[in-house]
C-alpha positions in Angstrom: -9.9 -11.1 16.5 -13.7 -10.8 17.0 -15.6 -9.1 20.1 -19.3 -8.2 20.5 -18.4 -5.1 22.6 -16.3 -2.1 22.0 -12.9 -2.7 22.2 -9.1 -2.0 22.1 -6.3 -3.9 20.7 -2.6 -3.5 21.1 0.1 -4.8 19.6 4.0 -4.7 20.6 7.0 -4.7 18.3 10.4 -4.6 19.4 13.4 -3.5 17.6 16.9 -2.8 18.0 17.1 -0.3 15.5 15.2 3.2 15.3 12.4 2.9 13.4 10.7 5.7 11.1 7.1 6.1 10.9 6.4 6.7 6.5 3.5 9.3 5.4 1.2 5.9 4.3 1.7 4.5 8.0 4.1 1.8 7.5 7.4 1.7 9.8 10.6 1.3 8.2 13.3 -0.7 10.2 17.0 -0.8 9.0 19.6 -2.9 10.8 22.9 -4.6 9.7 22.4 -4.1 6.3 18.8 -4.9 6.2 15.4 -3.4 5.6 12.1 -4.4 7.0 8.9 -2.4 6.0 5.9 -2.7 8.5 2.9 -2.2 7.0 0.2 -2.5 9.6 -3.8 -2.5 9.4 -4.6 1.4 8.8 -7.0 0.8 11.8 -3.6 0.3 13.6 -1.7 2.8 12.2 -4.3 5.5 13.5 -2.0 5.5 16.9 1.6 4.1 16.9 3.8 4.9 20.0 7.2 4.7 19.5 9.6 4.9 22.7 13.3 3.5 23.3 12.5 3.1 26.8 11.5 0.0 28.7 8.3 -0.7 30.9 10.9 -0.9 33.5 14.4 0.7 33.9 17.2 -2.5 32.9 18.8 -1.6 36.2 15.9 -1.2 38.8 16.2 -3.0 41.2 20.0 -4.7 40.5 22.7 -3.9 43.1 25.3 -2.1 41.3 28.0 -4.6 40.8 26.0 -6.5 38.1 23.9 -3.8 36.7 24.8 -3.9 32.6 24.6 -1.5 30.2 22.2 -1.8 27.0 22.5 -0.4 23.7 19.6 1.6 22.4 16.3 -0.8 21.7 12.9 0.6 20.8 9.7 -0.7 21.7 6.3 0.3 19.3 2.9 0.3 20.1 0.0 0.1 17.6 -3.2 0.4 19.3 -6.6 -0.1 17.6 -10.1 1.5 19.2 -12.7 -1.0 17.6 -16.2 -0.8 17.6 -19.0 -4.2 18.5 -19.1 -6.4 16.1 -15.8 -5.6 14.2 -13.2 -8.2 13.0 -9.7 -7.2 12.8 -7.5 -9.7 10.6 -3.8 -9.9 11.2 -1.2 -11.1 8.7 2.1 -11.4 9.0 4.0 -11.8 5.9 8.0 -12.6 5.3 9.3 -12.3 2.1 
């Protein structure tokens, strides 16, 4: 991602298990028996939000005889304040 003005990047993540923020900035996701270590860009983990709410209530807006019920998901923000000029690589790696 390149920009020749100042700029801000975000990037979502979505989860359905509660993830924990580590003292070096990576996430740590554990779900069914498996792990998953996040290691984002330490220009991105300058600001991670973490909330298990979504942009909009499940229900709103649903008449009440088909609303559903929803287990616990969580939603993370990394957000990235970048000056002109600057070149942010992402890489996602599986292994």
């Amino acid at each position: 991602i390149e920009s020749s003005a100042p700029h801000e990047i975000s990037w979502l993540l979505h989860t359905l298990s509660e993830p924990v923020v580590q003292p070096d900035g990576s996430v740590l996701l554990e779900h069914g028996g498996e792990r998953a270590v996040i290691c984002p860009d330490p220009q991105f983990a300058k600001e991670i939000s973490i909330t298990n709410q979504f942009g909009v209530a499940v229900n709103e807006g649903v008449p009440e005889e088909v609303q559903v019920s929803m287990p616990d998901q969580y939603h993370l923000t990394f957000t990235a304040h970048l000056p002109a000029n600057a070149t942010l690589r992402v890489v996602i790696q599986l292994s």
